[in-house]
C-alpha positions in Angstrom: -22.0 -20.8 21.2 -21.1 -17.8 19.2 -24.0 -18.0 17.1 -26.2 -17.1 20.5 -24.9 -13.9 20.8 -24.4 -13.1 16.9 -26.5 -9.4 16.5 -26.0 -6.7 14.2 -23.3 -4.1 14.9 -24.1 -2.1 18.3 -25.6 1.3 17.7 -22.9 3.8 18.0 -24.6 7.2 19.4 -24.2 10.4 18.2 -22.0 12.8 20.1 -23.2 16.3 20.6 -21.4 19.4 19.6 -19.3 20.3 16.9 -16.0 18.1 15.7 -13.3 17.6 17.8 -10.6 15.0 18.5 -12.0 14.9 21.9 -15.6 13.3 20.3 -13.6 11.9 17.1 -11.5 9.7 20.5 -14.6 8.6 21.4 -16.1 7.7 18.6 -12.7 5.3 17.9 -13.4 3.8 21.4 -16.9 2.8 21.2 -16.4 1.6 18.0 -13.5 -0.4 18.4 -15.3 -3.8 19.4 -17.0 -3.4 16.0 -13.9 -4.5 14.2 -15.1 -8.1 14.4 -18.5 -7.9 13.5 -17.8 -6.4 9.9 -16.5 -8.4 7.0 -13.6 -7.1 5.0 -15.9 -7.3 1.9 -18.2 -4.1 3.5 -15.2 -2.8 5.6 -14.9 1.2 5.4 -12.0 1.4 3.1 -14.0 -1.3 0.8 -17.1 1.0 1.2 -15.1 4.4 0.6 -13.4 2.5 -2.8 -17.0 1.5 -4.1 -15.4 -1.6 -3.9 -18.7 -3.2 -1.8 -22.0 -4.0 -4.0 -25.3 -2.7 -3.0 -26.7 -2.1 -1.0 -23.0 -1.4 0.6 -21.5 0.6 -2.0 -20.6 4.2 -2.3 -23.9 5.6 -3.1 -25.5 4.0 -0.5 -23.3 5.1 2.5 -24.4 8.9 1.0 -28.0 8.6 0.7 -28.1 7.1 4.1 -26.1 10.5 5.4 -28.2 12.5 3.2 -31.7 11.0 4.3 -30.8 9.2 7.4 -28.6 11.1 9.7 -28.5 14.5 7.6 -24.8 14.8 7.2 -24.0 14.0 3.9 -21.3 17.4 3.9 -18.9 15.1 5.6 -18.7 12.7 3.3 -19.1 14.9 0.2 -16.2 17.0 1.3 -13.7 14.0 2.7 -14.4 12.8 -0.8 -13.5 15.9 -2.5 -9.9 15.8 0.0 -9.1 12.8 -1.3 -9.5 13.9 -5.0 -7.9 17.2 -4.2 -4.8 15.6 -2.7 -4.1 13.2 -5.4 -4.6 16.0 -8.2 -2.0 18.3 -6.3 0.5 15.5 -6.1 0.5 15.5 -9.3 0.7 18.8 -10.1 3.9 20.0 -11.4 6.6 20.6 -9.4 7.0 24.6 -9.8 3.2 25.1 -9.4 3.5 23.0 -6.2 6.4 25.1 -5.0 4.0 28.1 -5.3 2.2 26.5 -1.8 4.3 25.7 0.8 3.6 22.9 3.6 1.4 24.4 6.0 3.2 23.6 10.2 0.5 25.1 12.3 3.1 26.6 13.7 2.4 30.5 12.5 -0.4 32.1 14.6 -2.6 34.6 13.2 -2.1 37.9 14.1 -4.4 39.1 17.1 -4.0 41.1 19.8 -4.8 38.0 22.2 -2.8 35.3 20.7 0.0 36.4 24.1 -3.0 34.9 26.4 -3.7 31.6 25.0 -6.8 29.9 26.2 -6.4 28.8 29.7 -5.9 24.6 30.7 -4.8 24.0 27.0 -1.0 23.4 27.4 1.4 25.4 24.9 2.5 22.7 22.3 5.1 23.1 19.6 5.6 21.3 16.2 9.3 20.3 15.3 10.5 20.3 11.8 11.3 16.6 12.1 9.0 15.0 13.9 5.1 15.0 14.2 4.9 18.2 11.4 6.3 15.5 9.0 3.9 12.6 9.8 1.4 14.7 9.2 2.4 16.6 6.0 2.7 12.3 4.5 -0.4 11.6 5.9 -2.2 14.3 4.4 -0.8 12.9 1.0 -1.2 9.3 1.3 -5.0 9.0 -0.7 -4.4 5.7 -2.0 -6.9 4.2 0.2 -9.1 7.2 1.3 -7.7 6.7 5.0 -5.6 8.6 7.2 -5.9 7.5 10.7 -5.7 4.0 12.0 -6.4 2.3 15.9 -2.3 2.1 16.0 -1.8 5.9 15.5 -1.1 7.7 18.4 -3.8 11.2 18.2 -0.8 13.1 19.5 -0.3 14.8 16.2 -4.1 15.8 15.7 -3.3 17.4 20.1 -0.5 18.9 18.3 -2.7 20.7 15.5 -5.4 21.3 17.8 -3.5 23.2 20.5 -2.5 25.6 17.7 -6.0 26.0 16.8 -7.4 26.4 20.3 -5.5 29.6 20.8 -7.7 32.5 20.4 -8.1 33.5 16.7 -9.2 37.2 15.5 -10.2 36.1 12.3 -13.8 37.7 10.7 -15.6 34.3 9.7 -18.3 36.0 8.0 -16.2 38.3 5.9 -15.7 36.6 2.5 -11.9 39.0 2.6 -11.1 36.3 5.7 -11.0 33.6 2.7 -8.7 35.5 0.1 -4.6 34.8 -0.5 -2.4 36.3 1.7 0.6 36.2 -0.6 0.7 38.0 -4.1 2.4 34.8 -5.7 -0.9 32.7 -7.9 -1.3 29.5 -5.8 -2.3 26.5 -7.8 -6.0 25.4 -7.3 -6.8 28.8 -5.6 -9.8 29.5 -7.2 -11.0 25.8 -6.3 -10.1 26.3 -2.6 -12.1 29.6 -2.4 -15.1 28.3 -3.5 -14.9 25.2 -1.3 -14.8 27.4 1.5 -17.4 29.6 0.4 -19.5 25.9 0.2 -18.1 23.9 3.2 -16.3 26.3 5.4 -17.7 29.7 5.5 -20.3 30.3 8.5 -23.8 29.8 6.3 -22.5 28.2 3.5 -24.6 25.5 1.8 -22.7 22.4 2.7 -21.4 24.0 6.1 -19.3 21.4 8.0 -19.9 21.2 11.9 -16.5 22.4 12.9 -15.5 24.3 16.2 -15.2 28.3 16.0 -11.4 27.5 16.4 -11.0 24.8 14.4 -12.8 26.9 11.5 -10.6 29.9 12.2 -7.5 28.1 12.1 -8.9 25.9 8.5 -9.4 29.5 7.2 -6.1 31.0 8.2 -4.1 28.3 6.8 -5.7 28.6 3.2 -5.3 32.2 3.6 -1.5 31.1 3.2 -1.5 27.8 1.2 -3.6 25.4 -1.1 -1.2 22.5 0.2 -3.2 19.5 1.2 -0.9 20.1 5.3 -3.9 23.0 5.3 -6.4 20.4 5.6 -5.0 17.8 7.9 -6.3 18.3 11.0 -9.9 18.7 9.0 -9.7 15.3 7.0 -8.3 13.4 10.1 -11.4 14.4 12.6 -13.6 13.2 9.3 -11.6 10.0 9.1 -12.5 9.5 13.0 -16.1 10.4 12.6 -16.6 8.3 9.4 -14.8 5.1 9.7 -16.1 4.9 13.3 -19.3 6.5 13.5 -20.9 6.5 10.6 -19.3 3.7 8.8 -20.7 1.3 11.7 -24.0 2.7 12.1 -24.6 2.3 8.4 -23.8 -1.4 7.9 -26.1 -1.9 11.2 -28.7 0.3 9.0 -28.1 -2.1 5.7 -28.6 -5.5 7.3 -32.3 -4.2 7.7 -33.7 -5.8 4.6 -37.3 -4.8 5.4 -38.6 -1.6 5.5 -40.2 -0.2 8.7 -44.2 -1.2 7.7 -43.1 -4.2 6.6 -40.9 -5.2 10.2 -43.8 -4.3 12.1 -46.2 -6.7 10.2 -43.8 -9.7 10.5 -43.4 -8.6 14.2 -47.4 -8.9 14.5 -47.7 -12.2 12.4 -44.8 -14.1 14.5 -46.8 -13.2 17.6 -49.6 -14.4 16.3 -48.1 -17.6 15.0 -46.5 -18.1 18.8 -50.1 -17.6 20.2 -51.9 -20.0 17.2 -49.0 -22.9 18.5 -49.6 -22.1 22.3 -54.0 -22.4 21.3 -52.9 -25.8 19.8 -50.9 -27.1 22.5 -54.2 -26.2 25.1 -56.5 -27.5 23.1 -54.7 -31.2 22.6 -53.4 -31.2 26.6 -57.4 -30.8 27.5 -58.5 -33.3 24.9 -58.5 -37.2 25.2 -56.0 -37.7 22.1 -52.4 -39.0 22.6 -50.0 -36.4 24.4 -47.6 -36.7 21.4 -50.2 -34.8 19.4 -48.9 -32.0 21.4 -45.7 -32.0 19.7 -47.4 -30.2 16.7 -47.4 -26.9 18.4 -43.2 -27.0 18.2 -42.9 -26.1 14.8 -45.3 -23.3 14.9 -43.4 -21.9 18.1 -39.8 -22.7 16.4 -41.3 -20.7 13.0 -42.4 -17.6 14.9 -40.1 -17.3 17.4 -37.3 -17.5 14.7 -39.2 -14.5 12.6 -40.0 -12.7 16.3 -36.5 -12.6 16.8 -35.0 -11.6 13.2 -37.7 -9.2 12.7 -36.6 -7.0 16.2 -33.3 -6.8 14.3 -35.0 -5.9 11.1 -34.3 -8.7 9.4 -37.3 -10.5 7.1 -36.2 -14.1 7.0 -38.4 -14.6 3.9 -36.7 -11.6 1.7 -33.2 -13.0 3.2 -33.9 -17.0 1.4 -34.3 -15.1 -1.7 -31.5 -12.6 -0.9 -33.8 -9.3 -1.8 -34.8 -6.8 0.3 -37.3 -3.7 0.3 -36.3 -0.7 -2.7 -35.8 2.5 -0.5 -38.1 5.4 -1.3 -35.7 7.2 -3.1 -34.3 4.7 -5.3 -37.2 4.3 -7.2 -36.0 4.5 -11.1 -38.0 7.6 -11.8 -35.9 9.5 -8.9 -32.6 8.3 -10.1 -32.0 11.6 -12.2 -34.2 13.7 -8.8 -31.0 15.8 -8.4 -31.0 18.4 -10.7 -27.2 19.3 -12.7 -26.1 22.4 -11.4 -23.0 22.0 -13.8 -24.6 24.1 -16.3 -25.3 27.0 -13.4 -22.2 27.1 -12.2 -20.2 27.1 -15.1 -22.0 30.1 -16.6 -21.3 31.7 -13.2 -17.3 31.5 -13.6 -15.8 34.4 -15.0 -12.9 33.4 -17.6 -9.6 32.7 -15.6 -11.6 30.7 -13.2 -11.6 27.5 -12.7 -14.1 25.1 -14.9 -16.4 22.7 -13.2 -15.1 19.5 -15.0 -12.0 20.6 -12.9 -13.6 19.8 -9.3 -16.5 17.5 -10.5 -16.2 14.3 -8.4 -14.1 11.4 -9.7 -16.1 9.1 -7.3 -18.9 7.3 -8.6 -21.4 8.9 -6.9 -24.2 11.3 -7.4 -22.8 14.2 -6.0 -22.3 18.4 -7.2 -19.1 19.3 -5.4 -20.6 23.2 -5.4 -23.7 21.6 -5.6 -27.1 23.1 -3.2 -27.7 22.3 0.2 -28.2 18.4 1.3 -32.3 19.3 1.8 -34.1 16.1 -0.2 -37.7 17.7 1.2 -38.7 19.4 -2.4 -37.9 15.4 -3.9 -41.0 14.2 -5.5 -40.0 10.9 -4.0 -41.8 11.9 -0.5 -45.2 12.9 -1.9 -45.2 10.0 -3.5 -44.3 7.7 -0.5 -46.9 9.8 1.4 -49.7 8.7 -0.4 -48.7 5.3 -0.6 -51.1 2.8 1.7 -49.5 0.9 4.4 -50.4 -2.7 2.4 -48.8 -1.2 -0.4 -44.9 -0.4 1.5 -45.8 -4.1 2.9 -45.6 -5.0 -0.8 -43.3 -2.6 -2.2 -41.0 -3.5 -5.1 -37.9 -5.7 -4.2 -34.4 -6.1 -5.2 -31.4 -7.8 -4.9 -28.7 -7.9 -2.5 -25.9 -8.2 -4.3 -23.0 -7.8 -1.5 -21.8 -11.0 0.1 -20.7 -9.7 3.1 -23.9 -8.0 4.3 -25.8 -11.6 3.5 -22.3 -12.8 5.7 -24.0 -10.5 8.7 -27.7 -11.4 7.3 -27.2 -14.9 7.7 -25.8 -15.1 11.4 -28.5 -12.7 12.4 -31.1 -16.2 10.7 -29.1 -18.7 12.5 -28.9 -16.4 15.9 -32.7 -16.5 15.5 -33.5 -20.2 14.9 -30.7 -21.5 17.3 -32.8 -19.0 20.2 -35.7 -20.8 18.8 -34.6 -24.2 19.6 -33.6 -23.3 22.7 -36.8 -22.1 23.6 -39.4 -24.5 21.8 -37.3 -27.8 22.9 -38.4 -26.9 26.7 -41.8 -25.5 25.7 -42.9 -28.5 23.9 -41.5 -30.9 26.6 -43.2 -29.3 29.6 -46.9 -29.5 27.3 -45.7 -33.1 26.9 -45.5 -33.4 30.3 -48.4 -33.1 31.5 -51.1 -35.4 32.1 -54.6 -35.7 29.7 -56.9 -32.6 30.5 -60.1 -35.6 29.0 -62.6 -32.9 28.9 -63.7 -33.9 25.3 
């Protein structure tokens, strides 16, 4: 009976405020019935590997932050972690010395950090216990993950009630951002502009962290470009991606049809549903045989099948021939609609600095690291779909879906349907059946 209850992913709601393990928790607990209703093929790490085909692979998970839910930063930047870690673990050993493992145990000097912010318990770090899971966590890129449902968040409360003490720290003074020590830190230069992209209050890319959370971030690669700087960062992004927006994307890609299109099939099922019922009437109040009746049951079995696969966006016609509806944006002509700031930015490094073949992503993805700010609303994309007529996005240009997995979900979603269908014409049909000649004509 499984197949009764088989529906997309449930809808994982947004959380308001900034990040914070508090919200990142939640997000792990609502999402943790999901596990089952993913394949492996389109699982996060699968997705985060551009190991999944579209329209489940890399690029697709960031244009549906950049034009769906209008967070792209986190993804752009959690990339750009995992690329940093893995090039400063293979950094030479003397440059690495240059940037010691960051505890979380030095406060920043202020003349409040005695009073520390009231109901948050004092917590300490020791050398050997959670400072050290963290420090190999921060490290371990192979797979782009960090945290897992069997880790314990009591290192990420140990970070945090460091951070939640009170920090008197200038965020909008670009001096808050420059090396404490004299000594030349490896990938300085990168980590400054990073924060002056991602970090900094008003920067283009500017992540939705707390005002502590920030403060701390920025105090930390004040002192060090180790990776341990960024832990408590890439670990609330590892929460909010894997089980936020990792779910609600897959639920997003199993709609094959786009929204003019869904609402047509919606109409045309209900009108197929009413044609069968019409039928059924008509032969019940006629003299012909009763069994005539039983013609009505396919029309009521076809639409409610496409009533029901439509209100999960699904088009069962585009699923047979495994397509789907092309997304505004991915129209060939826009493929190239982000213009290469490379050029701009390397003319605006002074020598000594760092090039930007040295940060460009190794992901393949269309992404500027330093790039502008993820607003699509000057793309010529949108004028385009604008003047578009309604018949013409019923008709829009299809292609293939390519990933297994999604037609894994796609195709439960179709049986789910027609097994509802069944169930409901089977008793329909009998009950017109039933009843006795109408003889009117």
């Amino acid at each position: 009976m499984w197949i009764l209850s088989s529906k997309r992913p449930k809808y994982v709601e947004r959380l308001d405020g900034p990040l914070s393990l508090p919200n990142c928790q939640k997000y792990v607990d609502r999402a943790r019935g999901q596990k089952v209703d993913i394949p492996s093929e389109i699982s996060f790490e699968n997705v985060i590997s551009n190991r999944s085909m579209p329209p489940c692979s890399l690029q697709d998970f960031m244009d549906y932050l950049v034009y769906v839910t209008h967070d792209a930063e986190n993804l752009q930047f959690y990339l750009w972690m995992i690329d940093y870690f893995r090039r400063f673990a293979n950094a030479p050993n003397e440059e690495r010395s240059l940037s010691p493992k960051w505890t979380f145990d030095e406060k920043p000097p202020s003349s409040n950090c005695a009073n520390p912010t009231p109901g948050i318990p004092d917590k300490t770090v020791t050398d050997t216990g959670v400072e050290e899971t963290d420090a190999n966590n921060s490290e371990d890129t192979s797979n782009g993950s960090t945290v897992g449902d069997h880790q314990s968040c009591h290192q990420l409360r140990c970070m945090s009630s460091k951070a939640s003490e009170p920090f008197d720290i200038d965020l909008d003074s670009r001096d808050s951002i420059k090396q404490e020590s004299s000594v030349v830190q490896p990938f300085r230069d990168e980590i400054n502009r990073v924060v002056s992209h991602y970090i900094a209050p008003g920067s283009p890319r500017e992540l939705n962290l707390s005002h502590r959370d920030r403060a701390a971030l920025l105090y930390a690669l004040k002192n060090t470009t180790h990776p341990s700087a960024f832990s408590a960062v890439k670990n609330m992004l590892d929460m909010t991606l894997r089980n936020w927006a990792h779910p609600n994307f897959i639920r997003w890609s199993i709609c094959n049809g786009n929204m003019p299109r869904t609402y047509f099939l919606r109409g045309f099922a209900i009108m197929i549903i009413t044609i069968a019922f019409i039928i059924a009437i008509l032969f019940t109040l006629s003299s012909a045989s009763r069994w005539f009746r039983i013609i009505a049951a396919a029309e009521w079995w076809f639409g409610i099948t496409n009533l029901i696969a439509a209100s999960q966006g699904l088009c069962v016609l585009l699923h047979r021939r495994h397509t789907r509806n092309i997304r505004p944006w991915e129209i060939a002509e826009t493929h190239n609609r982000r213009r290469d700031f490379s050029v701009d930015i390397e003319a605006s490094y002074h020598s000594g600095d760092i090039a930007y073949s040295d940060t460009k992503s190794r992901w393949p993805v269309r992404m500027e690291i330093f790039g502008p700010a993820n607003n699509y609303l000057k793309e010529r994309w949108i004028e385009r779909d604008q003047r578009k007529s309604v018949w013409s996005k019923i008709k829009d240009q299809k292609v293939r879906v390519e990933e297994t997995g999604l037609r894994i979900l796609q195709n439960r979603i179709v049986w789910h349907a027609e097994a509802w269908a069944v169930m409901i014409t089977i008793p329909l049909t009998a009950a017109f059946v039933a009843l006795p000649k109408g003889n009117f004509y």
